[in-house]
MARPADO-241585 format. One record per residue (C-alpha): residue number from 1; residue in one letter; x, y, z. Coordinates in nm, 4 decimals. Example, Ala and Ser with C-alpha at 12.3 -4.5 7.8 and 13.67 -1.06 7.14 Angstrom:
<recs>
1, A, 1.2300, -0.4500, 0.7800
2, S, 1.3670, -0.1060, 0.7140
</recs>
This chain:
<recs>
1, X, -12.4188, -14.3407, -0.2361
2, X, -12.4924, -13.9847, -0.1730
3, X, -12.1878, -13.8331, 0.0209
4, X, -12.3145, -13.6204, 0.3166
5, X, -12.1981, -13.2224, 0.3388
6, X, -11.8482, -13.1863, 0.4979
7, X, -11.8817, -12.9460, 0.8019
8, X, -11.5669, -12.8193, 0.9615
9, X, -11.5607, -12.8792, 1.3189
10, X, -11.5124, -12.5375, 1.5433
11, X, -11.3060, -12.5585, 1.8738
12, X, -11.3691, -12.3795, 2.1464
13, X, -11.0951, -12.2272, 2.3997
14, X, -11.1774, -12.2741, 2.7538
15, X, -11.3664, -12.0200, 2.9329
16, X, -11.1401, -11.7501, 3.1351
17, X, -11.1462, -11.5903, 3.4637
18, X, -11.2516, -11.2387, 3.4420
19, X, -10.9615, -11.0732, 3.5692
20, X, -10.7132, -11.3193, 3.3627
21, X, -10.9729, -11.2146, 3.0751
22, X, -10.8607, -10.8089, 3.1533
23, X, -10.5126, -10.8682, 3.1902
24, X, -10.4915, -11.0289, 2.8616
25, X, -10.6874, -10.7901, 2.6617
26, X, -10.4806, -10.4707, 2.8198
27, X, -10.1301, -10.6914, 2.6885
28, X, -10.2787, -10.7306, 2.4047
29, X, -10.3545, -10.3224, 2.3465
30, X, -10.0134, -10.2327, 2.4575
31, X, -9.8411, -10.4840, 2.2077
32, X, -9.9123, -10.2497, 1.8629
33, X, -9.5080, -10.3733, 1.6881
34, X, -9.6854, -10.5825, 1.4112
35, X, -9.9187, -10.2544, 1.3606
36, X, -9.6374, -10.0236, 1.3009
37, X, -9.4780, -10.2442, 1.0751
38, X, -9.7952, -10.2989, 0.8823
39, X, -9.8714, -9.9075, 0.8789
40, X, -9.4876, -9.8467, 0.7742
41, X, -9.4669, -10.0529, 0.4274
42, X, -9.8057, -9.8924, 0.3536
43, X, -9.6423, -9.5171, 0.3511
44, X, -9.3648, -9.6108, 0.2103
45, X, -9.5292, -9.7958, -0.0642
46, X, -9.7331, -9.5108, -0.1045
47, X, -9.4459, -9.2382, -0.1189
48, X, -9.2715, -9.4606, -0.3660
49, X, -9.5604, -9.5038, -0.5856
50, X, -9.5771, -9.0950, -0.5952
51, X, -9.2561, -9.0218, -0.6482
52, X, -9.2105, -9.2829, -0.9515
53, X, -9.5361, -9.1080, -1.0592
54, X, -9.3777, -8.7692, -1.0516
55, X, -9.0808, -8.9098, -1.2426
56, X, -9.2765, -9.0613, -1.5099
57, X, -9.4895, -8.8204, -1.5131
58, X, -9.2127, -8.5475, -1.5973
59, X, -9.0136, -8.7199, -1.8496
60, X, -9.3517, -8.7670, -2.0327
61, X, -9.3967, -8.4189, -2.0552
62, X, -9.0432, -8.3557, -2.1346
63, X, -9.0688, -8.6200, -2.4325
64, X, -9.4148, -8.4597, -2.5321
65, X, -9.2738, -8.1276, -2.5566
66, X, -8.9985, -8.2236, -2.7764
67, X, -9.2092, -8.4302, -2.9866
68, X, -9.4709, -8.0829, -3.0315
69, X, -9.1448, -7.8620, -3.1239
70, X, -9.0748, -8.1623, -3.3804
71, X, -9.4058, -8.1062, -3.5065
72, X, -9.3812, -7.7495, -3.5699
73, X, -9.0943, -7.7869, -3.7240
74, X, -9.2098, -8.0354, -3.9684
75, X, -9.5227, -7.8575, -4.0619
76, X, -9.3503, -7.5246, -4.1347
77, X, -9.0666, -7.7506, -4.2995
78, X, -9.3451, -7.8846, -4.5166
79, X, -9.4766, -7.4855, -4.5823
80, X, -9.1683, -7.3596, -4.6801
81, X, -9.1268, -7.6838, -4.8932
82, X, -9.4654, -7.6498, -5.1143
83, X, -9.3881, -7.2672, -5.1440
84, X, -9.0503, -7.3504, -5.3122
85, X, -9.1774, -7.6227, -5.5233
86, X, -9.4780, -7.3676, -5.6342
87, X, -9.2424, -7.1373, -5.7977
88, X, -9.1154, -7.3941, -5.9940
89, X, -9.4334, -7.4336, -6.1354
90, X, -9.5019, -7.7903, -6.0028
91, X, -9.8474, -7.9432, -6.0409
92, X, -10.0855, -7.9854, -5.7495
93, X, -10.0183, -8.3421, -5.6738
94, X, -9.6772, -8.3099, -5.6809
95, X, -9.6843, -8.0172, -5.4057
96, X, -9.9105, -8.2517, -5.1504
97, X, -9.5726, -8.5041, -5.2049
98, X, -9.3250, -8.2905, -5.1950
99, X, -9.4821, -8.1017, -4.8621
100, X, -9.5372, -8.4446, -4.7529
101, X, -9.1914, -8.5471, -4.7665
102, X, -9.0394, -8.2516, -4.6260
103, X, -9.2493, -8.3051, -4.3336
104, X, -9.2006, -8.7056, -4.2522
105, X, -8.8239, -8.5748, -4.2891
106, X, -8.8159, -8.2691, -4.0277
107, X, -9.0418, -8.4745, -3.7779
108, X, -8.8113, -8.7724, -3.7892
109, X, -8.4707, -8.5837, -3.7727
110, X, -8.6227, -8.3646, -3.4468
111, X, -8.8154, -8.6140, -3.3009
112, X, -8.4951, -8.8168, -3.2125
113, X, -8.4562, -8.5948, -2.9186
114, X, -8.7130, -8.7361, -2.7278
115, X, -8.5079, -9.0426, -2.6029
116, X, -8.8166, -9.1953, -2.4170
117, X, -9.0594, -9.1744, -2.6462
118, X, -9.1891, -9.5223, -2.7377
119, X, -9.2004, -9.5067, -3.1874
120, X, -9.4210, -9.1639, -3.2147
121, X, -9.6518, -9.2407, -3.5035
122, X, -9.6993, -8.8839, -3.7340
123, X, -9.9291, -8.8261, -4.0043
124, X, -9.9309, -8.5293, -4.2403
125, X, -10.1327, -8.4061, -4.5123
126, X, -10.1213, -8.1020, -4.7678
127, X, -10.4369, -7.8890, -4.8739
128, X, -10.4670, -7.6686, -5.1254
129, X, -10.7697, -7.4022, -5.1471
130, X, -10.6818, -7.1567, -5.4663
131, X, -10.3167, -7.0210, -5.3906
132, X, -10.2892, -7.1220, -5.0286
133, X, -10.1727, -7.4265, -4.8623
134, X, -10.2485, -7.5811, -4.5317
135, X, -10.0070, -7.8233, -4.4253
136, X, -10.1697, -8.0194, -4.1484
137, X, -9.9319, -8.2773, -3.8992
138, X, -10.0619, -8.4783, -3.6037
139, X, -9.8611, -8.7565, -3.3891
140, X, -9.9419, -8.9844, -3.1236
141, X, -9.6922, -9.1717, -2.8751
142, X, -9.6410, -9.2667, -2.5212
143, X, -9.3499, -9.2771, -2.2933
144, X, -9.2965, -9.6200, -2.0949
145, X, -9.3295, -9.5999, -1.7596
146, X, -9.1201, -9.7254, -1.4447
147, X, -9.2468, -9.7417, -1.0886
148, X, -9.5939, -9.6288, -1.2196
149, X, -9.5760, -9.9397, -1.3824
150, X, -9.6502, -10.1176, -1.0141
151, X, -10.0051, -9.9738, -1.0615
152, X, -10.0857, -10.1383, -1.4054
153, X, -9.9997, -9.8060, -1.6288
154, X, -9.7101, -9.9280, -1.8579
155, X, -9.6937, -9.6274, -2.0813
156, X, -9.8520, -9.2557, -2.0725
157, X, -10.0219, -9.1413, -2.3871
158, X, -10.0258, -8.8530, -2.5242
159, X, -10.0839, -8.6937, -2.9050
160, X, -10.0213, -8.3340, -3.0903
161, X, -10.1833, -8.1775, -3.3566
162, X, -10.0527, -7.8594, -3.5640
163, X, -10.1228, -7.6376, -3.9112
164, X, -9.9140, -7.4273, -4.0947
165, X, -10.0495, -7.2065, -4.3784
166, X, -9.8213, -7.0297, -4.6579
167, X, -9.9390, -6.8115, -4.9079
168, X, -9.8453, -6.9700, -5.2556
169, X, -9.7113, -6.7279, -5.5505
170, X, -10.0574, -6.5131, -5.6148
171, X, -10.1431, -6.4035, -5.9439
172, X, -9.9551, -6.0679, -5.9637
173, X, -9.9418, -5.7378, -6.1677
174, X, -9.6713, -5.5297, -6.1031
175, X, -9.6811, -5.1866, -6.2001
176, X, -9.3958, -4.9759, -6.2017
177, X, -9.4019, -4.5704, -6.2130
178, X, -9.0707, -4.4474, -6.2849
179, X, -9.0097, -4.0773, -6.2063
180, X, -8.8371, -3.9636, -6.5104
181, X, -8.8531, -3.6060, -6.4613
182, X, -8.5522, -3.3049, -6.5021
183, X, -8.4191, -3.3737, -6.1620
184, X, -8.3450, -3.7402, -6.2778
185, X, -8.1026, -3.5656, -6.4772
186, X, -7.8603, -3.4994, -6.1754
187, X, -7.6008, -3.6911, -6.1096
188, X, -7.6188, -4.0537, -5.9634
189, X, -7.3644, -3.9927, -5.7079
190, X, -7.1566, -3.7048, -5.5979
191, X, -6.9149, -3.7872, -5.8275
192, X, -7.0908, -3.8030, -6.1288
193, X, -7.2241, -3.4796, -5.9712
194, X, -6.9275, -3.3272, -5.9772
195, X, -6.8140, -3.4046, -6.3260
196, X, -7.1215, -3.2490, -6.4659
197, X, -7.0538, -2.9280, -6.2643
198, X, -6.6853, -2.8833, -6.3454
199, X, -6.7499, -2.9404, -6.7330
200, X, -7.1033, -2.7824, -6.7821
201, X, -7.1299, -2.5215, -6.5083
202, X, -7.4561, -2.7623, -6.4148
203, X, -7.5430, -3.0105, -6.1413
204, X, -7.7777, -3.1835, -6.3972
205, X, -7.7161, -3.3198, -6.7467
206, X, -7.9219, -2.9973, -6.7863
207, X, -8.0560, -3.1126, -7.1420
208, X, -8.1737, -2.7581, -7.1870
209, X, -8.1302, -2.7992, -7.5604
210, X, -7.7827, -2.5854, -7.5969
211, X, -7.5336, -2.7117, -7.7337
212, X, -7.2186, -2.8051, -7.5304
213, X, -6.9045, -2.6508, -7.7027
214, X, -6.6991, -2.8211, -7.9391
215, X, -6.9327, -3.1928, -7.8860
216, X, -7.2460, -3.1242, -8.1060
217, X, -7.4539, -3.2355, -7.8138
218, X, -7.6790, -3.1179, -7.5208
219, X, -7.5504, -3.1432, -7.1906
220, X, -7.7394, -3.4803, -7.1587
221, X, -7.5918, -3.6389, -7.5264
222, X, -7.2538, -3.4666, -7.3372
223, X, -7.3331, -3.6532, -7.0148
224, X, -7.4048, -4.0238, -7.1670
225, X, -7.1360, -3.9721, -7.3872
226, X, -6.8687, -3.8933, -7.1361
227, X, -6.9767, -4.2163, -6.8963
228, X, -7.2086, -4.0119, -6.6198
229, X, -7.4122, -4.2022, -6.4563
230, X, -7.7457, -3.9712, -6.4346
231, X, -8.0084, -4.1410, -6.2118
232, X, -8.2368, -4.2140, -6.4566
233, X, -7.9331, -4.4435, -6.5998
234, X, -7.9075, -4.6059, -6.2506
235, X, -8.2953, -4.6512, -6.2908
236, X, -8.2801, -4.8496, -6.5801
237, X, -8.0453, -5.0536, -6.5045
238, X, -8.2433, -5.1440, -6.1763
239, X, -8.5014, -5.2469, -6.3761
240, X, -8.3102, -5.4520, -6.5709
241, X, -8.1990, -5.6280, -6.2595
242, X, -8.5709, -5.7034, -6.1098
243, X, -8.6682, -5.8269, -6.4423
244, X, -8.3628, -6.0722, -6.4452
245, X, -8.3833, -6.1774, -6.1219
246, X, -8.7684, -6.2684, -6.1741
247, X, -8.6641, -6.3843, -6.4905
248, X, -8.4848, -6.6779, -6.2701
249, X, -8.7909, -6.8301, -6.1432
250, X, -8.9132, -7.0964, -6.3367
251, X, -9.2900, -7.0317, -6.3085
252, X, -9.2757, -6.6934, -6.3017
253, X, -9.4736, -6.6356, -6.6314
254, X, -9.7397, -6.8596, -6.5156
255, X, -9.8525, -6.5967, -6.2265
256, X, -9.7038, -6.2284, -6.3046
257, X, -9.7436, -5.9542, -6.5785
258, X, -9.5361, -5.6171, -6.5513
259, X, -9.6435, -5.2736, -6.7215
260, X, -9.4224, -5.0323, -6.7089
261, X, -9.5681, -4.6290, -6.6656
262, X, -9.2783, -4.3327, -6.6459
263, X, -9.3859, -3.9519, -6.5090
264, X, -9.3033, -3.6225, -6.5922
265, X, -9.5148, -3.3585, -6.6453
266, X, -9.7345, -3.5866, -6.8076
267, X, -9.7981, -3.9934, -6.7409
268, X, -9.6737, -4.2077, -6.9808
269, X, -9.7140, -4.5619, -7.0541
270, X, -9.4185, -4.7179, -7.2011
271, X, -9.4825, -5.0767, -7.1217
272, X, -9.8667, -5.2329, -7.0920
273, X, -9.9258, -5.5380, -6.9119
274, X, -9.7505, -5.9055, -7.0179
275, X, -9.6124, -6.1496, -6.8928
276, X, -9.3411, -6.1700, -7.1303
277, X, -9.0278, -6.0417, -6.9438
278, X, -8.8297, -6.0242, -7.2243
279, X, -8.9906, -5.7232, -7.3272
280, X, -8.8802, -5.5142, -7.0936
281, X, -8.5294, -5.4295, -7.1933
282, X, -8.7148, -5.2336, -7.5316
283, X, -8.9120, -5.0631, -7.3139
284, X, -8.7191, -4.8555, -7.0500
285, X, -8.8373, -4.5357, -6.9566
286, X, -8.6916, -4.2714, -7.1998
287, X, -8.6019, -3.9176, -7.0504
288, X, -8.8383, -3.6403, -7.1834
289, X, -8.7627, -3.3303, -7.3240
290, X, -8.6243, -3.0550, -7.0496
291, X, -8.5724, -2.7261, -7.2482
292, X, -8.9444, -2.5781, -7.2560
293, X, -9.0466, -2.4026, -6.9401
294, X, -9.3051, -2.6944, -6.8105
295, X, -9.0293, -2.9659, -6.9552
296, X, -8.9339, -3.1955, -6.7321
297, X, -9.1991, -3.0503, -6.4388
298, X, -9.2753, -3.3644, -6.2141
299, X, -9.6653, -3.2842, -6.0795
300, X, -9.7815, -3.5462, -5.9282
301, X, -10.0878, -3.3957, -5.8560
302, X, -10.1942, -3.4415, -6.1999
303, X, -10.0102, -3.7459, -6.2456
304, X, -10.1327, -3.9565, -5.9937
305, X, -10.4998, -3.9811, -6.0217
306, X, -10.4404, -4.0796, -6.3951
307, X, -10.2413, -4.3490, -6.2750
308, X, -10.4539, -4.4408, -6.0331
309, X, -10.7728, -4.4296, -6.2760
310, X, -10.5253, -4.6868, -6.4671
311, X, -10.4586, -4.9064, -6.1929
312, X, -10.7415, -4.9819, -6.0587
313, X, -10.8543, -5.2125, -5.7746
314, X, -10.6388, -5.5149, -5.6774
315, X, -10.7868, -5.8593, -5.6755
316, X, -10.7618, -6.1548, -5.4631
317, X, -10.4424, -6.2836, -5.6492
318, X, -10.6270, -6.6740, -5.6713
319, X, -10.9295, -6.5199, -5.9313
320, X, -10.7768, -6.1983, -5.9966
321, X, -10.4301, -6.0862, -6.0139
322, X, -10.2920, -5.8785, -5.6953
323, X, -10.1834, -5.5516, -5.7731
324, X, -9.8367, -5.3976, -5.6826
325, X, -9.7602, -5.0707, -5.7432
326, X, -9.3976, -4.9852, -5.7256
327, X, -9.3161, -4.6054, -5.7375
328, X, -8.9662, -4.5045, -5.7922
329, X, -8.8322, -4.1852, -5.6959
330, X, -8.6757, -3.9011, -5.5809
331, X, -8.9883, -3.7601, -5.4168
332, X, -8.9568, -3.4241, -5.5357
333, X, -9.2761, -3.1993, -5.6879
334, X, -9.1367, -2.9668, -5.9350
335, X, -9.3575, -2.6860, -6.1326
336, X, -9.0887, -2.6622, -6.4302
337, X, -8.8311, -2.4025, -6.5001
338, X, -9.0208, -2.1192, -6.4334
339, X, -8.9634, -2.1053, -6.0448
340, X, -8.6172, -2.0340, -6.1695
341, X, -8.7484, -1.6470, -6.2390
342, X, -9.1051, -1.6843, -6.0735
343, X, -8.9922, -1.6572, -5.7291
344, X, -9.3836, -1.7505, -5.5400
345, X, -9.3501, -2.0629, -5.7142
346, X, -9.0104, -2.1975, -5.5490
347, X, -9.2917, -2.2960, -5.2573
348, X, -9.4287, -2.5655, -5.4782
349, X, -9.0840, -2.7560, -5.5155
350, X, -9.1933, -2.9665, -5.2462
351, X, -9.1587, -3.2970, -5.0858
352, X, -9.4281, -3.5662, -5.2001
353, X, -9.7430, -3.5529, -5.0281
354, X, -9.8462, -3.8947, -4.9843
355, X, -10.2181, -3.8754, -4.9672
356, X, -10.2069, -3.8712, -5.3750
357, X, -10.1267, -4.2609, -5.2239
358, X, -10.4797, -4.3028, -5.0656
359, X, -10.7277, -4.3606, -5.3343
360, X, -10.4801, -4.6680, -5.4074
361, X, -10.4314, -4.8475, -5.0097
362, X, -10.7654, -4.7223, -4.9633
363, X, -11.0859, -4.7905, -5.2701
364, X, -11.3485, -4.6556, -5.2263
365, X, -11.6330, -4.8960, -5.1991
366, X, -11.6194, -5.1826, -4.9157
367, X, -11.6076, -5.4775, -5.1933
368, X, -11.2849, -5.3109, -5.3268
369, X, -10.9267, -5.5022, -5.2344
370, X, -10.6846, -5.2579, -5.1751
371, X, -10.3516, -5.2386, -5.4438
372, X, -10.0319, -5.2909, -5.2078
373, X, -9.7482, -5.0030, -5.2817
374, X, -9.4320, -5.0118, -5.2757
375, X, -9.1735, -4.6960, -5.3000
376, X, -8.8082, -4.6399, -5.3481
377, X, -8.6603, -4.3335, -5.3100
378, X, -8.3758, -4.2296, -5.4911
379, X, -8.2256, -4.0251, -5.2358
380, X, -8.1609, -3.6509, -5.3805
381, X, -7.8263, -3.5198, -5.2897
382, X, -7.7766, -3.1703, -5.1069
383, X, -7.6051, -2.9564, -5.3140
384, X, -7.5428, -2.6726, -5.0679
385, X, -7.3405, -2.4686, -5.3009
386, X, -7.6171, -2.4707, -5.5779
387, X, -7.8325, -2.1292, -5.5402
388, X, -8.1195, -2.2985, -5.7153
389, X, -8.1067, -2.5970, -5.3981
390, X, -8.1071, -2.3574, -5.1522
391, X, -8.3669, -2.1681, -5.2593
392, X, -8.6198, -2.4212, -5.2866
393, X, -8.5267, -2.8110, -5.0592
394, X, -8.2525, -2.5941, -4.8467
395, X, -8.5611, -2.3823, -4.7242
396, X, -8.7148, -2.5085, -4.3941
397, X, -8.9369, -2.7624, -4.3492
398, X, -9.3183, -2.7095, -4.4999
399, X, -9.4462, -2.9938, -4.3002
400, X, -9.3622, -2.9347, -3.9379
401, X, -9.0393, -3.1008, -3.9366
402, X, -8.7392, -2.9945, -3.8078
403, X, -8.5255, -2.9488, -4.1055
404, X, -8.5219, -2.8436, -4.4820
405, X, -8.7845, -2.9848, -4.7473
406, X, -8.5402, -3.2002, -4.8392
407, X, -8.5006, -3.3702, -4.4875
408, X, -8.8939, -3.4380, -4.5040
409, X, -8.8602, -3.6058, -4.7884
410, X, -8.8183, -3.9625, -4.6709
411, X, -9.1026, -3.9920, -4.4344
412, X, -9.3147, -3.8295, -4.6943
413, X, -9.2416, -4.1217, -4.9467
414, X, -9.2757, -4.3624, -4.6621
415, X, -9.6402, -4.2653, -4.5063
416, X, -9.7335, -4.3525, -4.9337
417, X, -9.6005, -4.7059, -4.8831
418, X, -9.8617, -4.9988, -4.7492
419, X, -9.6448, -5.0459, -4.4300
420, X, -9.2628, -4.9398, -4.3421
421, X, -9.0911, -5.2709, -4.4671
422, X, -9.2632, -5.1771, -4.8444
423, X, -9.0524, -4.8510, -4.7713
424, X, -8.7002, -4.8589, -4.9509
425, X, -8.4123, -4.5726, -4.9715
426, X, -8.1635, -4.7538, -5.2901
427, X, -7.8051, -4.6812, -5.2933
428, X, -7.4983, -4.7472, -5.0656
429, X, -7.5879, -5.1096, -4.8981
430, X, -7.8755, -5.1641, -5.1829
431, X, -7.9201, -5.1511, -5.5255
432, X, -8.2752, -5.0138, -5.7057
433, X, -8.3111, -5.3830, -5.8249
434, X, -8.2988, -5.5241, -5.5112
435, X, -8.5050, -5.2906, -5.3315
436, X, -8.7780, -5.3657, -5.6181
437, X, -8.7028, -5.7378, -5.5693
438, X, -8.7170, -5.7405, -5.2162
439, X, -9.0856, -5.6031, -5.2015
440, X, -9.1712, -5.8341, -5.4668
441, X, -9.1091, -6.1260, -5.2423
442, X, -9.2539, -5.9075, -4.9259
443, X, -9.6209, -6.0965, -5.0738
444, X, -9.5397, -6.4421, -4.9507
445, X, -9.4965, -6.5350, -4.5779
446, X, -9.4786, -6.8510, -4.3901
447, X, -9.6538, -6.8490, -4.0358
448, X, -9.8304, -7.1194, -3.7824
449, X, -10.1986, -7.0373, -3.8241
450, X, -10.2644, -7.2638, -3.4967
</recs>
């Protein structure tokens, strides 16, 4: 039996008077209490909804800012990590899991901070393109929500990404030019300065080839003998130090070679490339003779471009070793003894002019790299009561500056360096070894590339 459609049966109210009709439709406009409280929950569901949204919304941010600062932090954690683990001289694969490491480490120990943070996920990964290394970090995580959750969103997502890049230890030749001329005779300090003027009549271990009464020596044999410290000696001994202190890094042979050059009136080289540290203590820079009248001159106008021709252009330090040239000295042109009795030439004991740096920071030829230098100056002590001081640095300034030749000295030397932090005056706070180590490591920095 077929079952016939169901219809639902419509009543109809009985018809109205017309004016009964009016009177109820006017109640029925001025009763609007179930409207209002209709239009009320709306708003305030509304202005609920918002500010839970603002809420969430801010302590997402809040979380996603800590979480980028934990990324930074891991990534140049992870830098500074690989960089270390370079100079040890540890393989390739072992730097991607030591930078690694250091980075799952940092973001983990910062990334605690952000309380709301529902289990950031981070990735990391290390890159190595000839002696650089990119360390690369990413993270995604979301922040659970509250009120916002009313509208379906449980959680706000969000993500970071972030690189680091360090420079890892570059092939390197260092090349020392040690200033080794008669003034490097004087005194290291004003002590030492003293002693050499009350028992030789001479600021400098003069090593004019007399003999010094009673000893059977010069005044130089005299000075070593007697426990002066010339500045040479303090020269030396800084070398010493920089080779020692290099001497401490466990890969160092595997990326740097030394030579050694020392100036007078002539270049000399007195150490050629290695990378066998150990040589270096038989090779120090010797003092030259003194007593003829171009003895002990220091013209580095002669000098230089022979060193330079020597030198050559740098290389990219991944192919090619870098080159660092580390000049050493008091910054003093000196003709020889003859300006002692040729008066005209007391004008050429002069401050260093540093364009005899140029040809170096600047090749010639646009395929050229440029060779980074270094300087430290030995700082030359006024000797105000020596005639032979006063009548060459105690005269005024030949460069424009306000004070004696020797007061010009030091921003001579530094316009030679490659920038102001290669720039280093040794003695009091620092030693000539440190200064030389300290722009050894000035090739290396760590920095966010993005």
């Amino acid at each position: 039996m077929t079952e016939a459609p169901h219809r639902s049966t419509v009543m109809h109210p009985p018809l109205l008077h017309p004016r009964r009709l009016t009177r109820t439709i006017s109640a029925f406009r001025r009763d609007r209490a179930g409207a209002v409280a209709i239009l009320t929950a709306l708003t305030s569901l509304v202005l609920v909804t918002l500010a839970g949204s603002a809420f969430d919304y801010a302590r997402a941010r809040k979380d996603e800012a800590r979480l980028d600062a934990a990324l930074d932090a891991a990534v140049l954690a992870a830098a500074q990590a690989v960089k270390a683990a370079d100079a040890k001289g540890k393989t390739d694969t072992e730097l991607k899991q030591v930078g690694i490491a250091a980075a799952t480490q940092a973001f983990a120990s910062f990334a605690s901070d952000a309380i709301a943070a529902n289990a950031p996920q981070a990735q990391f990964d290390v890159t190595l393109t000839g002696r650089s290394a990119t360390v690369s970090g990413s993270y995604t995580a979301s922040t659970k929500t509250t009120l916002m959750g009313l509208t379906g969103l449980a959680a706000m997502q969000y993500s970071g990404n972030v690189k680091a890049g360090v420079d890892l230890s570059p092939l390197i030749d260092v090349y020392l030019l040690i200033d080794v001329s008669g003034s490097m005779a004087l005194g290291a300090t004003t002590a030492d300065i003293n002693a050499l003027q009350s028992n030789l009549g001479c600021a400098f271990a003069c090593h004019d080839g007399a003999s010094v009464k009673n000893s059977g020596k010069d005044s130089y044999q005299w000075a070593k003998a007697n426990g002066i410290t010339l500045r040479l000696d303090e020269m030396n001994q800084g070398i010493l130090d920089f080779v020692g202190s290099l001497r401490q890094q466990d890969a160092v042979s595997k990326r740097m070679r030394i030579s050694i050059y020392s100036f007078s009136t002539t270049l000399t080289k007195v150490l050629d490339l290695t990378s066998d540290l150990s040589q270096v203590a038989a090779n120090l820079p010797k003092a030259p003779s003194a007593s003829g009248e171009s003895d002990g001159a220091t013209l580095f106008n002669t000098v230089m471009p022979d060193f330079i021709k020597a030198v050559g252009t740098s290389g990219d330090g991944v192919t090619s070793p870098k080159k660092l040239v580390i000049l050493a000295t008091d910054g003093v042109a000196d003709p020889g003894r003859s300006w002692t009795w040729d008066t005209p030439k007391r004008a050429y004991v002069t401050p260093f002019d540093p364009a005899q740096c140029a040809p170096l920071k600047v090749p010639s030829g646009t395929a050229k790299l440029p060779v980074w230098v270094g300087v430290i100056y030995t700082p030359y002590l006024a000797m105000t009561w020596d005639w032979g001081y006063n009548a060459t640095l105690g005269q005024p300034s030949q460069v424009g500056g306000s004070g004696t030749r020797r007061d010009d000295i030091p921003s001579q030397l530094t316009a030679c360096a490659t920038s102001k932090d290669l720039y280093m005056e040794a003695g009091g706070t620092i030693s000539i070894g440190d200064a030389m180590a300290k722009l050894f490591n000035a090739f290396a920095q760590v920095r966010l590339t993005n």
